[in-house]
C-alpha angles and dihedrals in degrees: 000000000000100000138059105232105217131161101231123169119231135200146222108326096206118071128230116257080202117043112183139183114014086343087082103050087066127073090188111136120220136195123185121222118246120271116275118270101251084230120029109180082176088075097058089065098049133087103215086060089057100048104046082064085053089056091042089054107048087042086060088042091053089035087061103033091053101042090032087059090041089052094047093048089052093050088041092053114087099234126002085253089068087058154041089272135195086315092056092044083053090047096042091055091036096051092042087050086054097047094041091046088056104038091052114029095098096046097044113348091262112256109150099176134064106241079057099056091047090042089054089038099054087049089057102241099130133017137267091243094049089038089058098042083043091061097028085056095042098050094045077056106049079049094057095040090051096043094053077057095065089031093068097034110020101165093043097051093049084050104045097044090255093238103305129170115231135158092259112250098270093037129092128235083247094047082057101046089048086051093049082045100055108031084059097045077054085052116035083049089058101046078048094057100032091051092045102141091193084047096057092044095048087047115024101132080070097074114220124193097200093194095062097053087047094050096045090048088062085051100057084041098051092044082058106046113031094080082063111030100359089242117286097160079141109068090206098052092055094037095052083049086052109047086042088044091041094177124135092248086044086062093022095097088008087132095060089073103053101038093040099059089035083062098038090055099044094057078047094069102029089068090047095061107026094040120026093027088055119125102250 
């Protein structure tokens, strides 16, 4: 094919006149690729297109199966203290969002939820036409994680939740979407600066491993907001609990966790561009 199709993230185009910090101990050049066509027939023709969606699918798969069993052993234990607890659901999602990172990057970015992809998307590091395959792909994965779930334990997943996303009993629908907006601004910033091509070239004597800043990202996140929405801040992950649940409170405040992280990731990458990608 000539080329190896990566969705990579880019920085700021324009250098500083001033570097500063560790910026100015490093003579490296960068130049950052041209923003994505909104529409690439090219892709469609290409393997490595389709095979980036088939990473992203079975990472959601793996990324449900995993955190959907760990939820359900928490609720099945009698008290936190019998269980890995709220600490060991943050660590679960945070660890597979790690592994996963870092399994997938070089095959499709690794996004592996939804508000990434259209983060990513409105930034214009990948095309409309990958953004959509790229959802398309994550949420018929987070169906299929959840589903082998209830496949293997069917009485047990209807009566422990089976990992479902609703606003907690004490909380408002608009204390939950604030808590999906904000969790995945956390989030989506974090997948923005770790990824920072110009960053890594600047200051490339400083490693950096991008997966493990991402993944423990998902795991704070995850510590503040599960006692209110029990963490969606990925619309697959709370649609493929929802359609294998497939109970009303499952769907009740279904929406507040697709518009929240939609809005989360947006700001996301408003600030990217408009902000850190700013001419000094």
């Amino acid at each position: 094919e000539g080329k190896e199709e990566d969705v990579r993230v880019g920085a700021n185009k324009f250098p500083e006149r001033q570097p500063i910090g560790t910026s100015a101990q490093s003579d490296k050049d960068y130049k950052e690729p041209p923003p994505a066509p909104l529409f690439e027939p090219g892709e469609l023709a290409s393997w490595s297109f389709w095979r980036a969606g088939i990473a992203e699918f079975i990472a959601t798969f793996l990324f449900l199966y995993i955190t959907v069993l760990t939820v359900m052993g928490v609720k099945r234990s009698p008290n936190m203290c019998a269980s890995v607890g709220i600490q060991g659901i943050a660590w679960a999602f945070g660890g597979m969002i790690f592994a996963l990172v870092y399994c997938t990057a070089g095959i499709s970015g690794g996004h592996i939820n939804p508000a990434v992809t259209f983060g990513l998307f409105l930034a214009r590091k990948l095309s409309l036409t990958r953004a959509v395959y790229y959802i398309v792909m994550q949420c018929l994965g987070a169906i299929c994680g959840a589903g082998v779930v209830k496949g293997f334990q069917p009485k047990q997943y209807q009566a422990l939740g089976g990992g479902a996303n609703t606003v907690a009993h004490g909380y408002t629908k608009g204390s939950g979407l604030g808590a999906e907006i904000i969790g995945t601004l956390v989030l989506v910033y974090t997948v923005f600066s770790a990824t920072d091509a110009k960053r890594n070239a600047r200051d490339s004597h400083v490693p950096i491993l991008a997966p493990l800043p991402i993944g423990f990202a998902v795991f704070l996140v995850h510590l503040a907001t599960i006692p209110i929405t029990g963490t969606g801040i990925n619309p697959a992950r709370s649609l493929g609990a929802a359609i294998i649940f497939n109970k009303d409170n499952a769907w009740d405040d279904h929406w507040v966790f697709w518009v929240g992280p939609f809005i989360g990731a947006a700001l996301a990458a408003l600030y990217h561009v408009i902000v850190i990608r700013a001419i000094p």
